[in-house]
C-alpha positions in Angstrom: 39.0 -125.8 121.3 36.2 -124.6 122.5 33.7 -121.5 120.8 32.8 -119.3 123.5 31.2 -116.3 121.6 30.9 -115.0 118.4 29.9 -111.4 117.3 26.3 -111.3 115.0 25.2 -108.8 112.4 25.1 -105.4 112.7 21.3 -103.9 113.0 20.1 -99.9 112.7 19.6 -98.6 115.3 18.6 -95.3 114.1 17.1 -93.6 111.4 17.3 -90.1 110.4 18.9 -87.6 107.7 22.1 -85.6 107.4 20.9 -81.7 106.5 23.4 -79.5 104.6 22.1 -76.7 103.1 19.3 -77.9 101.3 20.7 -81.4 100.6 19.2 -84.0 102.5 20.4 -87.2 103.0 18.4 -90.1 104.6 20.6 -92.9 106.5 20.7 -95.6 108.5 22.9 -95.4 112.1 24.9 -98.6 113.2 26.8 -98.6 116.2 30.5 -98.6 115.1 31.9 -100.3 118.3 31.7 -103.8 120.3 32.5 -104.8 123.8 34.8 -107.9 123.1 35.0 -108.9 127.1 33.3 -112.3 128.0 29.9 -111.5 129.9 30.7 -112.9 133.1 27.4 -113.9 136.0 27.2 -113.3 139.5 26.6 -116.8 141.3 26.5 -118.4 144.9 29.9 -119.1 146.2 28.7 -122.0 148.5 26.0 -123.4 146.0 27.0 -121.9 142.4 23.1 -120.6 142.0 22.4 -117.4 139.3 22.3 -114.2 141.5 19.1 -112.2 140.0 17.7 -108.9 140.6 14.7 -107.3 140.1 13.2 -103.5 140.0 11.0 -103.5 142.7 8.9 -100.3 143.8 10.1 -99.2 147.4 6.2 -98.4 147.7 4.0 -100.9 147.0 6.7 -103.9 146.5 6.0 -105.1 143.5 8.5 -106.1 140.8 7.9 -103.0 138.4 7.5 -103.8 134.5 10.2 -101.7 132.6 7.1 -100.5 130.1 5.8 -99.1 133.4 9.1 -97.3 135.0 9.0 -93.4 134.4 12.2 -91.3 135.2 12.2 -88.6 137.9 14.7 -85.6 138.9 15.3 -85.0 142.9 16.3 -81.6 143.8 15.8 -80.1 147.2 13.7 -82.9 149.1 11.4 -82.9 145.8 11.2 -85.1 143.1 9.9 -84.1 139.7 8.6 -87.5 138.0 8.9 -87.2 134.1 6.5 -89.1 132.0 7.5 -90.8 128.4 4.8 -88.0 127.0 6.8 -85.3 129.0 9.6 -86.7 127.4 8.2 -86.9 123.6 7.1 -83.6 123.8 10.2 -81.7 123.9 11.4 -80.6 120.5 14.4 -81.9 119.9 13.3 -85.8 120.9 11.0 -86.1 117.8 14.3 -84.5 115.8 15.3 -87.2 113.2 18.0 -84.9 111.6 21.5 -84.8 111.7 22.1 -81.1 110.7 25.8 -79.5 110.2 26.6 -76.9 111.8 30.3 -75.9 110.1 32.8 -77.5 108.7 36.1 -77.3 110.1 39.8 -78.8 109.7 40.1 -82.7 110.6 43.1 -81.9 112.8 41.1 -79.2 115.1 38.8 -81.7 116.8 40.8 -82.7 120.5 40.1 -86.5 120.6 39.5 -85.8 124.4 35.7 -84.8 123.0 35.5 -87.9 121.3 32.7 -90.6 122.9 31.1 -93.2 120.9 31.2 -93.8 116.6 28.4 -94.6 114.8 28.4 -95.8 110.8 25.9 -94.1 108.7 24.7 -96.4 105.7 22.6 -94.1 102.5 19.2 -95.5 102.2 18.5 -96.1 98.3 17.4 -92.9 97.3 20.1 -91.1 99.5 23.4 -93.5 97.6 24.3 -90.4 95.4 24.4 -87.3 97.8 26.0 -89.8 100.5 28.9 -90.0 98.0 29.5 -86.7 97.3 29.7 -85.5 100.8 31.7 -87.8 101.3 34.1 -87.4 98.7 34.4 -83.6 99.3 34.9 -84.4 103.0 37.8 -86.1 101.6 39.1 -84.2 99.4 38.7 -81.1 101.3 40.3 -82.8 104.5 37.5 -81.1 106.4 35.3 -82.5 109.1 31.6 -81.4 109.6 30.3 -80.9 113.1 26.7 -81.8 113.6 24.1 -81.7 115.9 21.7 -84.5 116.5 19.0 -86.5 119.1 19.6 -89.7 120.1 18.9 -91.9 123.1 16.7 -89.1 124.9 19.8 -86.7 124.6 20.9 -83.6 122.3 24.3 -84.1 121.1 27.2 -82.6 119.5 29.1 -84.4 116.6 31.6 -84.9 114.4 30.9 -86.0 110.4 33.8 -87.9 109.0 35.4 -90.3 106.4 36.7 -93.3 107.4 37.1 -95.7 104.3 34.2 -95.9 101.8 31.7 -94.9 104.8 31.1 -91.6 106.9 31.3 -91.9 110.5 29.4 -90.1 112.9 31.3 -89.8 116.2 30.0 -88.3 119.3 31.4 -85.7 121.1 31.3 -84.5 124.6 29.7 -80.9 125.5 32.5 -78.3 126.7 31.2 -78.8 130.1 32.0 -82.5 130.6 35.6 -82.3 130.0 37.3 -81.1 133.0 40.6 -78.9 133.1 43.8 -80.1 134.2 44.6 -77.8 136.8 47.9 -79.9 139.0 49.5 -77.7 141.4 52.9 -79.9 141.6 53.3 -78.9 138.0 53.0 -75.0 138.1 55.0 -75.1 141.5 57.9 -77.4 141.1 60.8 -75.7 138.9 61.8 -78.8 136.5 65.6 -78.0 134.5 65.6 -80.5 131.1 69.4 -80.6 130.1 70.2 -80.4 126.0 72.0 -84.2 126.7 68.2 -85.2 128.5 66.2 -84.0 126.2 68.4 -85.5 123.3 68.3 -89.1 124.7 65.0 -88.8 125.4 64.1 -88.4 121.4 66.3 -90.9 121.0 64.6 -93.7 123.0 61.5 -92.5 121.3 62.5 -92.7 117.9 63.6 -96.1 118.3 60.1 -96.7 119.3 58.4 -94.9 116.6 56.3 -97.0 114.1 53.2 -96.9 112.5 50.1 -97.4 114.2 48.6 -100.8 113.4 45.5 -102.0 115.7 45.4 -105.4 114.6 49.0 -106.4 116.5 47.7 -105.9 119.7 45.5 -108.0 122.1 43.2 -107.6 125.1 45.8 -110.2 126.9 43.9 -110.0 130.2 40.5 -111.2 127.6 42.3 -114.0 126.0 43.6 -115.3 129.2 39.9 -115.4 130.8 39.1 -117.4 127.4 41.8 -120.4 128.2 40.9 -120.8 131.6 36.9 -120.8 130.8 37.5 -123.4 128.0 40.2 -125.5 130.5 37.8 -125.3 132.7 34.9 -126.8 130.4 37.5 -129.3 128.7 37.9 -130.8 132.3 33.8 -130.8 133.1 34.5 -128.4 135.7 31.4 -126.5 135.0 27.6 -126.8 136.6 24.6 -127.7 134.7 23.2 -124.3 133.6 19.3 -125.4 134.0 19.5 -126.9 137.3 21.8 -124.5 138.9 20.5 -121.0 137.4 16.6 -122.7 136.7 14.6 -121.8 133.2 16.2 -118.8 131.6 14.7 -115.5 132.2 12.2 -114.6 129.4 13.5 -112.1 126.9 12.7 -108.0 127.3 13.6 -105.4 129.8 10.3 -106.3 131.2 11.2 -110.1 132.2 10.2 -111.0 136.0 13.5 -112.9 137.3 14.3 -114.0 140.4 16.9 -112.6 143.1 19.1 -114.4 145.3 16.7 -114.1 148.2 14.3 -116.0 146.1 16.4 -119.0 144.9 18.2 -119.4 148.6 13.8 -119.4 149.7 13.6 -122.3 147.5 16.4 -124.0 148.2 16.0 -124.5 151.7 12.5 -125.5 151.0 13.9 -128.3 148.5 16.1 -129.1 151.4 13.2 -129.1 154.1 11.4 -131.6 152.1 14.4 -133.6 151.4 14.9 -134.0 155.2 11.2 -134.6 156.3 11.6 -132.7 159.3 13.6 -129.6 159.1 12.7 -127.1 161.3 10.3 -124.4 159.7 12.3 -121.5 161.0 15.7 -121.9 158.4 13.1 -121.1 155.8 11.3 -118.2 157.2 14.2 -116.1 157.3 15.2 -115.4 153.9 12.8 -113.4 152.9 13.2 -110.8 155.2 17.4 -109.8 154.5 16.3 -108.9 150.9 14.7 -105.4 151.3 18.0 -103.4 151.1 19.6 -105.7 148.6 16.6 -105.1 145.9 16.7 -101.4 146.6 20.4 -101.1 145.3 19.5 -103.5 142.5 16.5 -101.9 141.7 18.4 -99.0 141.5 21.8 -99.8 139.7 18.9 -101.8 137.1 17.1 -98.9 136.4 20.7 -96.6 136.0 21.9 -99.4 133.9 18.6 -99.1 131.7 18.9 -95.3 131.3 22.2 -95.4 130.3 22.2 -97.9 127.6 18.4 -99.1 126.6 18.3 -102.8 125.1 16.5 -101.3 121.8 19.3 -98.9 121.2 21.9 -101.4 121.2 24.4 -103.1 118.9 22.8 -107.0 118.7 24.9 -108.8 122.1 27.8 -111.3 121.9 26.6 -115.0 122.1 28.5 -117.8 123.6 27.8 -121.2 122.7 28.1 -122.6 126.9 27.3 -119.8 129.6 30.0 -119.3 131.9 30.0 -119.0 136.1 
């Protein structure tokens, strides 16, 4: 059988302090969760080559360094350009504390709010306060709602227990979960019968059981995983170096190459091959590319906003790269 990934060791990504009252304690933040799916590439149909993009200025056409990409705000027909300074400056950025607000009942919290978990490990000299909020979280059955900066954002929180660790969930602002508002529900008159509404709890009682994660799969996930290893068991696979050329170096900042670039090369490669090909089947690849590397300069840059490399979880390897 064939290893196609496996899941590393979890690395901070975070440091700061929780801030009750005049107890501090200083922790380290993990990222909780993990994308199990298999990281899949774009390639080629005709020729199976790496599809590539690149963050190219729409001014000057250069491929743009990530170090050197600043974020801007259009409003209007104007666009405000915000530095990594502009950005620094604002209070709450250089915040490193994770201060409660109020405590309040476990049960009040609507999971709808909840968004991504974080772990929070004690530093040394923070083991002994760590514990006792976290036993009288425990014992009190209470949750504490924080507030915190992470990831160029203010955010709202929720301070939990979950085993011998606290948990730091994220929660969505009240403005980013929408009301249900469905017409066909307020307008259509719906009569439930005592006999319905008895089978009803019926079926569902049969059904009840205790929730236990570990007896379900991602079946969709495990079938991608047989036919990636048939495939490889059979050698139906392409040589990753000659199809997809030298890996890309490592960093948000790495220069790789689009498709327009590897379909230039390849019909040069084929022009020599043929001693004679006409000089026109390689002129024209360069010039379909503009519109491509604007949307995948584009999606790049949205990609990097929303979740920066540094801020992540350490990625799934695979042993064989997939196509």
């Amino acid at each position: 059988m064939w290893n196609v990934r496996f899941t590393g060791l979890m690395r901070s990504i975070w440091k700061g302090a929780i801030s009750f009252g005049l107890v501090s304690v200083p922790v380290k933040v993990y990222s909780a969760t993990e994308d199990h799916d298999l990281k899949l590439h774009q390639v080629h149909d005709k020729d199976r080559g790496r599809i590539r993009y690149q963050r190219r200025c729409e001014v000057c056409g250069e491929v743009v360094e990530y170090a050197d990409i600043d974020k801007a705000y259009e409003e209007g027909g104007r666009t405000v350009v915000l530095t990594d300074e502009d950005l620094k400056s604002l209070p709450v950025e250089r915040s490193r504390e994770i201060e409660v607000v109020e405590f309040v009942p476990d049960t009040q919290i609507d999971p709808m709010y909840f968004e991504k978990s974080y772990y929070l490990e004690p530093e040394k000299v923070g083991v002994k306060p760590y514990q006792l909020l976290r036993r009288t979280l425990e014992q009190t059955e209470l949750t504490a709602v924080v507030k915190f900066a992470l990831r160029q954002k203010s955010r709202l929180g929720a301070l939990r227990v979950r085993g011998d660790v606290m948990v730091l969930q994220a929660l969505l602002w009240p403005d980013e979960v929408r009301e249900a508002a469905f017409p066909v529900l307020e307008d259509t008159e719906v009569k439930i019968s005592d006999k319905e509404l008895k089978m009803s709890s019926s079926l569902v009682e049969s059904l009840s059981s205790d929730f236990e994660p570990g007896q379900f799969t991602d079946e969709y996930q495990a079938q991608l995983t047989q036919l990636v290893e048939a495939k490889l068991a059979k050698g139906d696979a392409v040589d990753t170096e000659e199809t997809f050329g030298a890996p890309a170096e490592e960093g948000e900042g790495a220069e790789v190459l689009d498709l327009m670039e590897a379909l230039r090369r390849s019909v040069e490669n084929r022009r020599k091959a043929a001693g004679g090909a006409k000089e026109s089947s390689g002129a024209k690849a360069p010039k379909a590319s503009a519109g491509g590397r604007s949307r995948a300069k584009k999606a790049e840059a949205d990609d990097a906003e929303d979740s920066p490399q540094e801020q992540k979880a350490p990625p799934k390897r695979r042993t064989r790269k997939t196509g």
